[in-house]
KOLMAR-960457 format. One record per residue: x, y, z of N, C-alpha, C, O, CB in turn. Coordinates in steps of 0.05 Angstrom, whole numbers, plus 32768, in hexadecimal, padded with zeros to 4 digits. Glycine has a CB too. Layout:
REM residues N
XYZXYZXYZXYZXYZ;...
END
This chain:
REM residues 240
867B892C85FC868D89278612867F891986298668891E8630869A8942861C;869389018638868488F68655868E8904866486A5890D8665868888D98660;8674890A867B868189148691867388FE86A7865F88F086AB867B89398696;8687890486B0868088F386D18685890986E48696891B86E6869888D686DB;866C88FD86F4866C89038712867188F18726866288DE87298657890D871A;868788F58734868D88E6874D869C88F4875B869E890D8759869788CE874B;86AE88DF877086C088E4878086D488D2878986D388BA878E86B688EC8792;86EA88E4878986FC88D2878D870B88B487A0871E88A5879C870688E1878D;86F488B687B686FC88A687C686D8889687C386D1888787D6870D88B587E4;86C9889A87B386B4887F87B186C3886687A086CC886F878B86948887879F;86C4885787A286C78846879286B68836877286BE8829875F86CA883A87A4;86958843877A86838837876A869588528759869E88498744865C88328772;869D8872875B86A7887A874086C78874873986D18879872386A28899873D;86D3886B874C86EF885E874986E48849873086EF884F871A86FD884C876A;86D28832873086D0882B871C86C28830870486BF881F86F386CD881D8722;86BD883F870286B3885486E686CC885886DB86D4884C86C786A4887586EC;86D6886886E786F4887586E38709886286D28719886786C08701887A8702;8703885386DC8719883986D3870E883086B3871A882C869E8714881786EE;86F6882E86B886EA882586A486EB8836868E86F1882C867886D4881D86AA;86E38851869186E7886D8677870C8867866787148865865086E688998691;871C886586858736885F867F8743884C86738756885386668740885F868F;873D88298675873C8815866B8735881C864B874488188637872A8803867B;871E8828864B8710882D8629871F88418618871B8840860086F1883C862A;87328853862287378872861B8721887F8619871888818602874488778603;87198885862586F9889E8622870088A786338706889C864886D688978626;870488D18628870988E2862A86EA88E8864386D588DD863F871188EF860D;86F188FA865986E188FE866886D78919867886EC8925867D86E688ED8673;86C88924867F86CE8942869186CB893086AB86BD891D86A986B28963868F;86D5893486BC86CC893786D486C0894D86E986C6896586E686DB893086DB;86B0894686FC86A38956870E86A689448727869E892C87278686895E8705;86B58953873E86B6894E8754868F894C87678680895E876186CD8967875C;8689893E87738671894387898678893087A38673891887A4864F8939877C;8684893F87B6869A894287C58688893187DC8678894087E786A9896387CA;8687891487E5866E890D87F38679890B880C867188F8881A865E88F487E9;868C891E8817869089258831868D8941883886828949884C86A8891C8839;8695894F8828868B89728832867289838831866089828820869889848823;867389928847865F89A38847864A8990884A8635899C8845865F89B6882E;864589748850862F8967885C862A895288448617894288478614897C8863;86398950882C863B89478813862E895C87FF861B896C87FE8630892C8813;863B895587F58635896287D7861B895787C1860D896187B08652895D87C5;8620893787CE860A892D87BE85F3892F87C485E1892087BA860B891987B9;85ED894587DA85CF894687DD85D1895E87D685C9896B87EA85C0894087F8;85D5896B87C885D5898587BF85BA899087A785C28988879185F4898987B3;85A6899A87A485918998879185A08995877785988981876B857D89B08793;85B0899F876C85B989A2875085C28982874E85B48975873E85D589BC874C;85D08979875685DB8958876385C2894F876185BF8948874A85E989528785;85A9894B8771859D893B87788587893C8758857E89278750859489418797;858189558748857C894B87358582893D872485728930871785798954872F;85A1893C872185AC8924870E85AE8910871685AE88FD870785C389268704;85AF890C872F85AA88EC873E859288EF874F859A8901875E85C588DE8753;857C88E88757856788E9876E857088DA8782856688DD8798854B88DF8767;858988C6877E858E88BF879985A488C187A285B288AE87AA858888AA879F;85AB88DB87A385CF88E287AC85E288D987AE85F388DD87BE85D888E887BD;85E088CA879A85F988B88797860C88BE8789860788D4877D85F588A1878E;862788B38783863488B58763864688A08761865388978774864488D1875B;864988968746864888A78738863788AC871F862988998718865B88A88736;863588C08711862188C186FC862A88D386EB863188EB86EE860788C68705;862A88BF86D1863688C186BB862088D386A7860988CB86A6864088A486B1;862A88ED8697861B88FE8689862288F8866C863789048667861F89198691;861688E88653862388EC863D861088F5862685FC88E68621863288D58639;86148906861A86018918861585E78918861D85E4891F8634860089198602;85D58914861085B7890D862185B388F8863B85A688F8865185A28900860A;85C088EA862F85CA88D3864485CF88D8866285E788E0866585E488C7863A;85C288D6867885C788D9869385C788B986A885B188AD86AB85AF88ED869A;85D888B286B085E3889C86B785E3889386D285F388A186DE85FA889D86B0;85D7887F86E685E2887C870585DD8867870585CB885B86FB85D8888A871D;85FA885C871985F6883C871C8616883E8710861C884186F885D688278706;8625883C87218641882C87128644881187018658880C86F3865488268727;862B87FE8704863187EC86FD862487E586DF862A87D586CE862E87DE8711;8608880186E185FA87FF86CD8613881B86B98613881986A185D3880686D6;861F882886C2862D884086AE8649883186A8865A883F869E8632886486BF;8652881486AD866F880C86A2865B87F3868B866287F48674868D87FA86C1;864787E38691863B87D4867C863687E98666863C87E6864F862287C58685;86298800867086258816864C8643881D8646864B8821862F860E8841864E;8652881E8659866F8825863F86748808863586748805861D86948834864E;867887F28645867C87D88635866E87DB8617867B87D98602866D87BC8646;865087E28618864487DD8606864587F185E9864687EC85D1862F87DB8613;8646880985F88647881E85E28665881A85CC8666881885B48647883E85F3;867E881C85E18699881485DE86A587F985DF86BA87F885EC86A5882185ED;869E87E785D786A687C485DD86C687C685D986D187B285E2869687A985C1;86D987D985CE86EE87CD85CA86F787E585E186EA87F885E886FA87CA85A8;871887DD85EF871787BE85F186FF87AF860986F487BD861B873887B585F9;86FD87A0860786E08794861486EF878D862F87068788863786CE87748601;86D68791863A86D88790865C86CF876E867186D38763868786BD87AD8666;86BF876A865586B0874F865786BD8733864686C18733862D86918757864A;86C28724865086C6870E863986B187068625869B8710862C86CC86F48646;86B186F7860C86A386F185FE868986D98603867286D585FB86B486ED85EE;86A086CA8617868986B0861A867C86B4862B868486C2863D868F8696861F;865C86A4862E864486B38642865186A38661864E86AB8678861986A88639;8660868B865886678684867786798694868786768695869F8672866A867A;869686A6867886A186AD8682869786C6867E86A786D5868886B386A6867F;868186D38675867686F3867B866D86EF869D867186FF86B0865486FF8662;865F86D3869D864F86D686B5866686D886D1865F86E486E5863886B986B6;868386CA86CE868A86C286E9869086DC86E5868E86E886FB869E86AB86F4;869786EC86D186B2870D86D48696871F86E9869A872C86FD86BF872886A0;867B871B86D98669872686F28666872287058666873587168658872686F4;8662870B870B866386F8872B8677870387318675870E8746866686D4872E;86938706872586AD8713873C86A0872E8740869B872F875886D28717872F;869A874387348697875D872C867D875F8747867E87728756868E87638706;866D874F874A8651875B8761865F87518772866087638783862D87508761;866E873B877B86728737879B8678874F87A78669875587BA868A872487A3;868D8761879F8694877587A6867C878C87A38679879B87B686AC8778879A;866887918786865587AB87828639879E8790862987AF8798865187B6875B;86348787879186188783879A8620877887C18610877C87D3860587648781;8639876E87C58630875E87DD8641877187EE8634877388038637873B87DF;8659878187F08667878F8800865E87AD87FE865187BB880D8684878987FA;866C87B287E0866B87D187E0865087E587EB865187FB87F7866E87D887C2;863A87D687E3862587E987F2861787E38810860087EA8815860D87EA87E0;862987D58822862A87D48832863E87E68841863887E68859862A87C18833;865287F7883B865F88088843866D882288378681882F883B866C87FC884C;865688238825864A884688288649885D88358643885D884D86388848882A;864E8871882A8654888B883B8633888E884C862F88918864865E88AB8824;861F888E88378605888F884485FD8876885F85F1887C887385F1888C8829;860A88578857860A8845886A860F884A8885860088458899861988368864;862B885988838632885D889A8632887588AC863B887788C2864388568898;8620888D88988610889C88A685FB889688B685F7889F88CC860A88AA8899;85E6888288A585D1887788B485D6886688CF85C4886188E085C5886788A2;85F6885D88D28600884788EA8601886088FE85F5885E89148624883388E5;860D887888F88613888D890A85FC8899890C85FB88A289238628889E8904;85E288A188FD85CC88AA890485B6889F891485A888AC892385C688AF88F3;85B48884890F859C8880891585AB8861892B859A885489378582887C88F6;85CF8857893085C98846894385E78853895185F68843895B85C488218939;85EF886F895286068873895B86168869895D861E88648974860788798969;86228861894B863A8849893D864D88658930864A8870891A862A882A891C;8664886C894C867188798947868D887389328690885D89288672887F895B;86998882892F86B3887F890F86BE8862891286C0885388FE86D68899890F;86C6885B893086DB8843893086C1882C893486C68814893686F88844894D;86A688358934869F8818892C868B881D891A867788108920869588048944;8687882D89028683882B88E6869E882088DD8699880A88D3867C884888D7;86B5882588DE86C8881888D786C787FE88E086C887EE88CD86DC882488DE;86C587F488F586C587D888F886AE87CB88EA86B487B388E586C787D18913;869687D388E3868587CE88D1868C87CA88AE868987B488A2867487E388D6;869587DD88A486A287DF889086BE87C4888D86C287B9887786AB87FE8891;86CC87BE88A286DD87AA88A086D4879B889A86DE8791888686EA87A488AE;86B8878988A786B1877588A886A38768888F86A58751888686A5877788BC;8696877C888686968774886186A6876D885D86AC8756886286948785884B;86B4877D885386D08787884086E5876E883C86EF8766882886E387A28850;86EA8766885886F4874D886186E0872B885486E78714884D86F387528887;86CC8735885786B98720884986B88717883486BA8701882986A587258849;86B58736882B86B68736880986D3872E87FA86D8871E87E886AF875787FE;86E4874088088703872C88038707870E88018712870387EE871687308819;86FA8700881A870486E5881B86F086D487FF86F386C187EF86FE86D7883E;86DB86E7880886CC86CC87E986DD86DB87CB86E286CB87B8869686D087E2;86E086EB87C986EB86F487AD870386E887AC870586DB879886EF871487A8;871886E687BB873186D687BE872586B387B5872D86A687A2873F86D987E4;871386AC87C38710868A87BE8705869287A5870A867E879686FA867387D5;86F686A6879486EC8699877886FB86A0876786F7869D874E86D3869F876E;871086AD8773873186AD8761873F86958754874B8695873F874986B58773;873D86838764873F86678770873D86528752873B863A875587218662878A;873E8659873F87328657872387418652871387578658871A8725866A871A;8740864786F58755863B86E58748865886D28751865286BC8754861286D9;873E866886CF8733867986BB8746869386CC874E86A686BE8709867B86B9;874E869486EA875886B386ED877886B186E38787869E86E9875686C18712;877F86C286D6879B86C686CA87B286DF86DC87BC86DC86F2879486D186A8;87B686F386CB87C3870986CE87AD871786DF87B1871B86F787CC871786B3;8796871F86D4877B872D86E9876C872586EC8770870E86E6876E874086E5;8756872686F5874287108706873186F586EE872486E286F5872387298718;873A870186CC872986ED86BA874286F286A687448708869B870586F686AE;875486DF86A2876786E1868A877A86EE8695878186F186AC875D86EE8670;878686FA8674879F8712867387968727867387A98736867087B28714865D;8780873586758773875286698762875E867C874F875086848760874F864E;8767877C86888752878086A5873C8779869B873E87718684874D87A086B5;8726877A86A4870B877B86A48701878986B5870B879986C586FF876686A5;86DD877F86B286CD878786CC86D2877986E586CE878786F886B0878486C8;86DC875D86EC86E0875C870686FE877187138701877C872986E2873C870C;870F876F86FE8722877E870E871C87A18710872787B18720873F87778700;870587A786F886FE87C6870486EC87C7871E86E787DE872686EF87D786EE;86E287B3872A86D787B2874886E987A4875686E1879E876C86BA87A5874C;8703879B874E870F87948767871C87A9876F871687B187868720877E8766;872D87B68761874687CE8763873487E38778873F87EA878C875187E0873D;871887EB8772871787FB878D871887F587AA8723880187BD87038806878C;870387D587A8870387CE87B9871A87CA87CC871987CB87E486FA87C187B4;873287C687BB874C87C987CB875287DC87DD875687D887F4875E87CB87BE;875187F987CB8755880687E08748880D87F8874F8819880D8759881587D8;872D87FD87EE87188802880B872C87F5882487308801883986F587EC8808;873587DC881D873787CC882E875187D0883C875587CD8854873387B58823;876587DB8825877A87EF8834877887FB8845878487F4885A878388008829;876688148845875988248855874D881A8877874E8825888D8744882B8844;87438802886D873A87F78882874A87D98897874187C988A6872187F18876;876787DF888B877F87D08896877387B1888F877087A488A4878587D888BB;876D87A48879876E8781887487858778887187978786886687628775885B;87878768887787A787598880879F8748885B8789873D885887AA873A88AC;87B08747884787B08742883487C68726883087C78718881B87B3875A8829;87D48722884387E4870A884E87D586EE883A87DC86E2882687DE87088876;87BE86EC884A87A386D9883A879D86D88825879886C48817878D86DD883F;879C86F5881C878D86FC87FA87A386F987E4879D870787D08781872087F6;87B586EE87E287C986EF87CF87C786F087B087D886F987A187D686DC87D5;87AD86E387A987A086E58787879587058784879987138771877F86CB8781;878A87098794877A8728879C879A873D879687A0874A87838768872987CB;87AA873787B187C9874B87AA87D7874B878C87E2875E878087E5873E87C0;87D4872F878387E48732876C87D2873F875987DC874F874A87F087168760;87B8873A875887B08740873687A88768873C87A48779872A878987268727;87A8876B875D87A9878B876287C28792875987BF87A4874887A687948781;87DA878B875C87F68791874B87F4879B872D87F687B08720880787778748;87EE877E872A87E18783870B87DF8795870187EF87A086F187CC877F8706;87C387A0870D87B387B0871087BC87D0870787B587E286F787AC87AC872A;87D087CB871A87D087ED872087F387F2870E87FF8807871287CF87F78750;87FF87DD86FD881087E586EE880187E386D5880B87D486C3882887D886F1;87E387F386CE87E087F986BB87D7881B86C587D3882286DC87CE87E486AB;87D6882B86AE87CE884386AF87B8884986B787B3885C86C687D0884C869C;87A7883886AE878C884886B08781884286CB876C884D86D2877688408699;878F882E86DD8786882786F38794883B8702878688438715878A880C86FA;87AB884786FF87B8885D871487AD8874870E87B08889871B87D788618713;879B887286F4879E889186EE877D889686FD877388A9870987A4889986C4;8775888486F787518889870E8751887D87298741886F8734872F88778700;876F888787328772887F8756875D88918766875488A48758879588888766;8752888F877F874A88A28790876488BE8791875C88D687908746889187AE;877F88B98791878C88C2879E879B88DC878E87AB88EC8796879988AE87AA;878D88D6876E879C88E9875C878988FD8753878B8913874887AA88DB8742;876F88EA875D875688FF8753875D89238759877289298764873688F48769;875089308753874C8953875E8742895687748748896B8780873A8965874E;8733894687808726893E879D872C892C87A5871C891A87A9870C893A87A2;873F892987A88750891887BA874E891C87DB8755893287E3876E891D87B1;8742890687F38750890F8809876188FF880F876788E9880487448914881C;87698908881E878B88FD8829878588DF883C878788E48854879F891C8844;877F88CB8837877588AF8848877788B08867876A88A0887387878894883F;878988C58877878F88C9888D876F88DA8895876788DD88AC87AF88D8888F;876288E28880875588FB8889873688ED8881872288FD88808761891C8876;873388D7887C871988C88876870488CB888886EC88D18887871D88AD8872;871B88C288A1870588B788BB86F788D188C786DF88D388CE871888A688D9;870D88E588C9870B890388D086F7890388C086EA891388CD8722891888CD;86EA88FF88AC86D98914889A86BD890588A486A7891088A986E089158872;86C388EC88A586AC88D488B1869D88DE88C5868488DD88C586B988B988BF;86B088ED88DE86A388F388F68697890C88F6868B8913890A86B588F1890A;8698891F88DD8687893088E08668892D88E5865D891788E3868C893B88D0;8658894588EB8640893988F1862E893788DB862F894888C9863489458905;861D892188DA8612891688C685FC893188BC85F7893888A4860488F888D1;85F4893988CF85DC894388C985E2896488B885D3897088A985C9894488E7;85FB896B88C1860A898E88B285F5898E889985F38978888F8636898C88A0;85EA899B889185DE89A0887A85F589B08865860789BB887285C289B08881;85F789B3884E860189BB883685F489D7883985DD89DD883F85FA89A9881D;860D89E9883085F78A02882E85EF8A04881585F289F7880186018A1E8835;85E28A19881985CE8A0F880485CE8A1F87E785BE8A1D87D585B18A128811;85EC8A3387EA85ED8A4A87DB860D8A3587BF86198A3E87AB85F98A7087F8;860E8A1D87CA861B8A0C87B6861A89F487A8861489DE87B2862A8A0A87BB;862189F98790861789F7876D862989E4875E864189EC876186198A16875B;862689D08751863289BF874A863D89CF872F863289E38725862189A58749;865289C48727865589CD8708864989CB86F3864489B486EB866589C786FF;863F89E786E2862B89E086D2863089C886BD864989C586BC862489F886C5;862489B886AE862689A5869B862D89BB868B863289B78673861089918695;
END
């Protein structure tokens, strides 16, 4: 059995999620809740399966996994059907090129840990980590929209069939939801998110259906707690 660890409102395991789902692979989940109790992911039991408190991280039998981008290439690979990747090396490369604008140039720029460090160390309170977080997000939107721009994007960001760029776009969306982008502009981005989300497996690994779900009204609230709360120390992840 796979189990994953994440949470419902990261996106690097929003796209795991998608990807187990896209494949049919049956999964456990485990919540590591990276707003309570000071996060969860620094928790020792946590931090042995990842050393750098992150998630998400995929357990399959011996197999221990981190890196969203390195745990959806081992299901591509282990499981190729249906494939996530096109066949030809030119069009493997742009479906990646779409897939990092969003995992290499935005997403780890606005991080739960990111924007602890804005509030720790330069007092960059909630409404301007948020305005930080826009300013990617908005970035990363406008260039992903122009390399839409393409005689290769179809129904989702490469053809008729999701892939890997549309399993890094669909979270990114909701980031950007979250963070009010006027989508007026993005119109290739809105349609193939439509797409998107009238298939199953994209609704079914929403933030919003997960078991740890928070309520998006209650994000910022959880933001402004204080960074430093430590986890107590008497709680235990679920055993494997």
């Amino acid at each position: 059995m796979i189990e994953l660890y994440g949470f419902s409102y990261s996106g690097s395991a929003y796209r795991v999620r998608i990807a187990l789902l896209l494949k049919g692979l049956p999964y456990r989940s485990h919540s590591v809740h990276l707003l309570r109790d000071g996060g969860e992911q620094n928790l020792p039991d946590y931090r042995r399966l990842n050393p750098l408190g992150a998630v998400p991280t995929l357990v399959h039998g011996d197999l221990v996994l981190t890196q969203s981008a390195a745990i959806v290439e081992y299901l591509e690979e282990r499981y190729p059907t249906p494939p996530l990747l096109p066949s030809e090396p030119g069009a493997r490369a742009r479906v990646r090129a779409l897939a990092q604008t969003f995992g290499v140039d935005v997403h780890p720029l606005i991080t739960i840990r990111v924007l602890k460090h804005l509030a720790a160390e330069h007092g960059a309170a909630p409404a301007r980590q948020m305005d930080w977080s826009r300013y990617w997000i908005a970035a990363g939107m406008g260039a992903f929209e122009a390399l839409l721009d393409h005689p290769a994007t179809g129904t989702f960001c490469h053809g008729e069939a999701p892939g890997l760029a549309d399993i890094y776009l669909v979270p990114q969306v909701i980031a950007a939801e979250r963070h009010g982008i006027d989508f007026a502009a993005l119109p290739r981005i809105a349609r193939i998110n439509r797409a998107c989300l009238g298939l199953a497996a994209f609704r079914d690994a929403a933030p919003a259906v997960q078991t740890d779900a928070v309520p998006p009204e209650r994000i910022a609230e959880h933001l402004a707690i204080p960074w430093d709360s430590p986890p107590p120390p008497d709680r235990a992840l679920p055993s494997r």
